[in-house]
Every structure is written in C-alpha cells, then in structure tokens.
C-alpha positions as CSV (number, residue, x, y, z in Angstrom):
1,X,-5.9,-11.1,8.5
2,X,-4.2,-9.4,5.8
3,X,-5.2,-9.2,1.4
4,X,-5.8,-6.7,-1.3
5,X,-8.4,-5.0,-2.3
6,X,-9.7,-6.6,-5.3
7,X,-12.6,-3.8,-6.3
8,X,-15.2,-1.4,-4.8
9,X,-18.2,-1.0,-5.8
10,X,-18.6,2.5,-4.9
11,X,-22.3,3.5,-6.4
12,X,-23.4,0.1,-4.4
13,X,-21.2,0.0,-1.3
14,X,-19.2,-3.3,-1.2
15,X,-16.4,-4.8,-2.3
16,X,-14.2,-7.3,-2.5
17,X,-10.7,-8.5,-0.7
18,X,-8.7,-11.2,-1.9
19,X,-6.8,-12.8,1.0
20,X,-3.0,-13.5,1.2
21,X,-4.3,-17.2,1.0
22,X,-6.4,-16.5,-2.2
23,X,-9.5,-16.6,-1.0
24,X,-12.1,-14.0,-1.2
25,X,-13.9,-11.7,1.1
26,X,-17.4,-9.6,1.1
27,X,-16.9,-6.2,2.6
28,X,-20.0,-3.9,3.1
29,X,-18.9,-0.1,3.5
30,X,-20.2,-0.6,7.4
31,X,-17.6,-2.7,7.9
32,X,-14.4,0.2,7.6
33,X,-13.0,1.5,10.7
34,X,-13.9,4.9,9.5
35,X,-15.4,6.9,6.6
36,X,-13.0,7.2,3.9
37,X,-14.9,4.1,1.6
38,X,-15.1,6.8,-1.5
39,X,-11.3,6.5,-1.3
40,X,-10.5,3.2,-0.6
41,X,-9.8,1.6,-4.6
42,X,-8.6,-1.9,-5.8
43,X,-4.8,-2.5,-5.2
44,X,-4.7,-1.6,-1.6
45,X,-3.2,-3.5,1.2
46,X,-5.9,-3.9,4.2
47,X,-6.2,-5.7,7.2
48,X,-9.3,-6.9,8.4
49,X,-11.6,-9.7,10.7
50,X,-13.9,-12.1,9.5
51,X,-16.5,-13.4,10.4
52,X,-19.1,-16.3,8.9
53,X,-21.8,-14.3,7.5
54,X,-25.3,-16.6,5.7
55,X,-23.5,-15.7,2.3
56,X,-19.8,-16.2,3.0
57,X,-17.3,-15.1,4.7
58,X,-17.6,-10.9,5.6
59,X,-14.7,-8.8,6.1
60,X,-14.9,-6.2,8.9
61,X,-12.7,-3.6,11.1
62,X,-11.3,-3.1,7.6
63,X,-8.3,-0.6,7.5
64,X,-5.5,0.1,6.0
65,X,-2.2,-2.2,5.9
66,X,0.4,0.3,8.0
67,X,3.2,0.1,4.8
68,X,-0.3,1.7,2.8
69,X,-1.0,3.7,5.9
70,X,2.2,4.9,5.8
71,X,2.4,6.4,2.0
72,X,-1.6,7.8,2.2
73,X,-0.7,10.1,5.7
74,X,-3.0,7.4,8.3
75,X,-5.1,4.6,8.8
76,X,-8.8,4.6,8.1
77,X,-10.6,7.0,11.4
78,X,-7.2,8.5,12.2
C-alpha cells in the first residue's frame, strides 16, 4: 500500500499515514524497516502493510516510496 506521511510524533514514537484512499493509518516507530524514524517527517511518500490491530488499522514494513528513495540517497535499512 502506498500514502503520505501525515505527522510524526517524534518525542512519543508514532505517527500517522494517510492512504492514497484517504483513510488513515497508526504507525509505531517498530514498525520502519530500519532506523531512520528521527528523519522520517510529514509529506513523505511511504509504502507500507497493514494489518488489523485492537485499535485500528497499523502500518508496518514502512519505507520509503522509491521516487522519495530516490531524492534522500535510499530506502529506510539500505
């Protein structure tokens, strides 16, 4: 799945993704494939899973979309 990166919550380490469908997703810092969460900011194109979590939906495997990937030098754990 594919959205945007809506905001980060950096001191509490979550955010939010709105989908290309509007809808919107949980993400826990946990769930980025790879440690770069104090650089990830709103605006950015991501792709992710999701699975059903007992609050909503959760976004994980999040990285970066490759045209983003592209102008920041790599995905997420590269």
């Amino acid at each position: 799945m594919r959205g945007t990166v809506k905001r980060v919550f950096h001191e509490r380490g979550f955010g939010v993704i709105q989908t290309e469908d509007g809808g919107q997703v949980f993400f826990h810092l946990t769930g980025l494939a790879g440690p770069i969460f104090q650089d990830l900011h709103g605006g950015e194109a991501v792709e992710f899973e999701v699975i059903p979590d007992n609050r909503g939906p959760l976004a994980l495997h999040i990285r970066l979309a490759p045209a983003a990937a592209e102008r920041s030098g790599g995905t997420f754990g590269s």
